[in-house]
N, C-alpha and C positions, 0 to 999 in steps of 0.2 A: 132590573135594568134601570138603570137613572141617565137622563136626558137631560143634558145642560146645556141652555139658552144660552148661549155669550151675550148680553145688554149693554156691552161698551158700542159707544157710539164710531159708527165710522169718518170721524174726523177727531179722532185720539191725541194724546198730550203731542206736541209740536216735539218738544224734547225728545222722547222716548223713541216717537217714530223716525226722527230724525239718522239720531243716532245707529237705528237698528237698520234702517236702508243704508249710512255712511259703511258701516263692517259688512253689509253684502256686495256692495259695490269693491270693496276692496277686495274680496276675497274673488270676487269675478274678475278683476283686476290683474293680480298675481296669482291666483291660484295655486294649489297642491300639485306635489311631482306624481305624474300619474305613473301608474302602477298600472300593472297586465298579468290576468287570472289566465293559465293555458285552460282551455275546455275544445272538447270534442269539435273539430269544426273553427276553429278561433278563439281570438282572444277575445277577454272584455276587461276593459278601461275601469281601473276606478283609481280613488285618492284616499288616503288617510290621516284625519289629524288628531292630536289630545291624547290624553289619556285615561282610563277607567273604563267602565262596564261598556261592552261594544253596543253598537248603534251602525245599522246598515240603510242608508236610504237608495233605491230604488224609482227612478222616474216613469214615468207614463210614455206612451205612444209618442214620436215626433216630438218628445224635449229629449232635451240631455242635463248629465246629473248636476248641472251648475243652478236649476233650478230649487236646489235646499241650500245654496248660500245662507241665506239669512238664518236656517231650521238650524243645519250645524255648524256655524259660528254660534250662535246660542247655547248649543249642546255641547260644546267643544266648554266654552266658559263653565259650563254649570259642573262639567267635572266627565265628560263620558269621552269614549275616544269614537270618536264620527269617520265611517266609510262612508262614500258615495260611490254608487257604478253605472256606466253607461246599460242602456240594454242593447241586444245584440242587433245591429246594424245600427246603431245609433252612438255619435258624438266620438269618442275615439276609438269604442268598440268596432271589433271585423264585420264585417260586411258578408261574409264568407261563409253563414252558416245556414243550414238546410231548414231549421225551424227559429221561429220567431215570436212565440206565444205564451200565455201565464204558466204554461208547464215549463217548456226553456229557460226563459228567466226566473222561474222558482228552483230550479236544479242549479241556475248559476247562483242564486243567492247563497243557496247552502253550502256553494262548493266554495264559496266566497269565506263565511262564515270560518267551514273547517282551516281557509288557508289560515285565517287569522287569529287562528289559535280556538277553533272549534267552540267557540260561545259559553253558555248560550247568550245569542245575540236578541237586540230589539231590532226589528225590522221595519222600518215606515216605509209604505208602500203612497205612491202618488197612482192616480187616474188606472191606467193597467199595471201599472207596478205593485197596485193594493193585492189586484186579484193574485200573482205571482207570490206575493207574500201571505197569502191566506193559504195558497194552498203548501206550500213550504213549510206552516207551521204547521198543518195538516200530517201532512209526510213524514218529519222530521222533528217531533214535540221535542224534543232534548235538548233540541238546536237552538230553540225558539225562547225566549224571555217574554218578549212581549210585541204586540203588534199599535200599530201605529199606523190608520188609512186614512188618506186624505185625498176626497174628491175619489174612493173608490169604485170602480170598478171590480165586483165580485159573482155580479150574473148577467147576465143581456138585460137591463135594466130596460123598462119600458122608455119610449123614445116617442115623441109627437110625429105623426103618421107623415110618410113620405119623407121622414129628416135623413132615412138610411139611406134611400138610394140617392136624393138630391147630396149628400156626401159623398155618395162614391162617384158619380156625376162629375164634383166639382175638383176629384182628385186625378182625374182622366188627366192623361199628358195633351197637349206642351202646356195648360194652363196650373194642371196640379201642384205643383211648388209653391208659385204664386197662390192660389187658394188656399193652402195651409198658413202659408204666413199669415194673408190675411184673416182667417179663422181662428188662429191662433191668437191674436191680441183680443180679437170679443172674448175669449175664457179669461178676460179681466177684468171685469165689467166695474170690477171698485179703482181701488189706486195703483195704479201699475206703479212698477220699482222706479227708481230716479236709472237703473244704468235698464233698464229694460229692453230697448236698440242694441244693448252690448250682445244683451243674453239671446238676443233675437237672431243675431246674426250668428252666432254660435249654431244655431239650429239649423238655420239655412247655408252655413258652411259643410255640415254633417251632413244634407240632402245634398250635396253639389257633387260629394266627392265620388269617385268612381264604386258604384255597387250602392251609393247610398238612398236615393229614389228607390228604387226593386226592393231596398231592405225594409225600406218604411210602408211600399205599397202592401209588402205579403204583411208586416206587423196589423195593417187595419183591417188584414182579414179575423184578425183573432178572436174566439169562440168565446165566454167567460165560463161556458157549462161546465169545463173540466173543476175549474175551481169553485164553483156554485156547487157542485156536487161534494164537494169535500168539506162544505164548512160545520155540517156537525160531528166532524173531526177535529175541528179547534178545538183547543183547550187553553190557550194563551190569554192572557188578560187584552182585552183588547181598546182602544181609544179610535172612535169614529171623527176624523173634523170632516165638514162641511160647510162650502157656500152657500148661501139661501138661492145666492142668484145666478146658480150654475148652471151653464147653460146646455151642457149636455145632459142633461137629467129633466126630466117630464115636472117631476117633482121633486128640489135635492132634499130638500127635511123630510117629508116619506122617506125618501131611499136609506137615505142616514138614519133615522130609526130605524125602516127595518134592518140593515144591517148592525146596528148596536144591539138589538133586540134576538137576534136569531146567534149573537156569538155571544152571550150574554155581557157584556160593553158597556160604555158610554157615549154619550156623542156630544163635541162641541161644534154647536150651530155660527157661524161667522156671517154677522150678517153685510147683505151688502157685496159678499167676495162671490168670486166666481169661482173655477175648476183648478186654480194655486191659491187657498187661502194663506199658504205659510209664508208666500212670493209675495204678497197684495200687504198683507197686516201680519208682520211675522210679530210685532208688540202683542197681538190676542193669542196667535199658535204657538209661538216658542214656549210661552209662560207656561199656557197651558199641558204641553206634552211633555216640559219639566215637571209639571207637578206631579203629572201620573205616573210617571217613571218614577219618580222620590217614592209615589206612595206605593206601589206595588213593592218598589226595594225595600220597603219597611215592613210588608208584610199585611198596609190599609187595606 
């Protein structure tokens, strides 16, 4: 297992960062024609751009998929063809379905996968999107290329005492909305995007809408165990990033090790970022999960 430190500094070339916030902004901007997977119980939202080897990104708890702007415009350039999908109660995804957890949305990932011509796909999982993709390639090795987790979520991850229920506390109605927004900008503790208001209100459009509160409430009940149990069932090449300064994790470089460590991986450290490293400094994460992609397709 090899652990790679990322040593770029967090105030990177002016140019480069520039530029890679201007094409996320656009792409939040206009956006892709969304598309709708039928599954048992509803639909789920996603979008498709590029062409070449597939690439499925999957968001976390309380975002929605406009959060890999910056990952696939990058991915999309370097030659792969980039899905994103809502998870289910989330962003244009239904609201309408009876479960909402890393098994859910790892049966939609793959069911995703087959519509688009049955893979095999790379999968980059965000915060509980990671665990959903772990276990998927768990399930479904065939399916799976390669995995991609960022800011994972793969087991109940140790948490600083009292942080669980002051959470669920703070997501009690009528203030709970409100408290998510605001919880939601500290998971950026480095440089938030230039349209980051756009992307924000995107999220809180998604809790407004009728069934979208209840969907996000049952989603924070979600267990990681199903998928913590399955990972010495991976077999995928897998790519760990992490924030140093994430703030849902007791410790994120521990966690990130062990997670690179136990799937036998790597893990890029991003210092400085919080729980969207890709969102914060997509100049350190894009680069980087092009290379690993290059190099597993080569056979490194």
């Amino acid at each position: 297992m090899t652990v790679i430190t990322n040593t770029t500094q967090q105030t990177t070339t002016h140019d480069t960062g520039t530029a890679a916030l201007a094409t996320g902004a656009a792409a939040l901007a206009t956006g892709a024609q969304t598309r709708f997977l039928a599954r048992p119980g509803g639909r789920i939202a996603y979008d498709v751009a590029g062409d070449g080897p597939l690439v499925i990104g999957v968001p976390g708890m309380g975002d929605v998929r406009s959060v890999f702007r910056f990952l696939a415009g990058g991915l999309v350039d370097a030659g792969f063809r980039v899905a994103t999908m809502d998870l289910r109660g989330h962003g244009e995804s239904d609201t309408t379905f009876d479960q909402f957890d890393d098994v859910a949305a790892g049966t939609d990932l793959l069911a995703l996968v087959e519509e688009l011509g049955g893979g095999p796909a790379v999968l980059v999982g965000n915060s509980m999107g990671a665990g959903a993709a772990a276990w998927a390639a768990a399930e479904s090795p065939a399916l799976v290329r390669a995995l991609v987790l960022i800011g994972p979520f793969v087991r109940n991850a140790p948490v600083a005492r009292g942080a669980e229920l002051a959470f669920r506390l703070a997501l009690l109605r009528p203030w709970g909305p409100a408290a998510w927004n605001a919880w939601y900008a500290k998971l950026y503790p480095g440089r938030k995007p230039a349209d980051f208001e756009a992307h924000r209100a995107l999220i809180r459009a998604s809790i407004r809408r009728p069934g979208g509160w209840a969907a996000f409430s049952r989603t924070t009940h979600t267990s990681h165990a199903p998928a913590a149990a399955r990972l010495g069932s991976v077999t995928a090449p897998t790519l760990v990033v992490m924030g140093d300064a994430d703030p849902d994790f007791k410790d994120p470089t521990a966690e990130a090790t062990w997670i690179a460590e136990t799937l036998g991986g790597r893990a890029v450290i991003v210092p400085g970022s919080g729980h969207y490293p890709h969102a914060e400094y997509p100049e350190i994460v894009t680069p980087a999960v092009v290379e690993f992609l290059r190099r597993e397709a080569a056979g490194a």
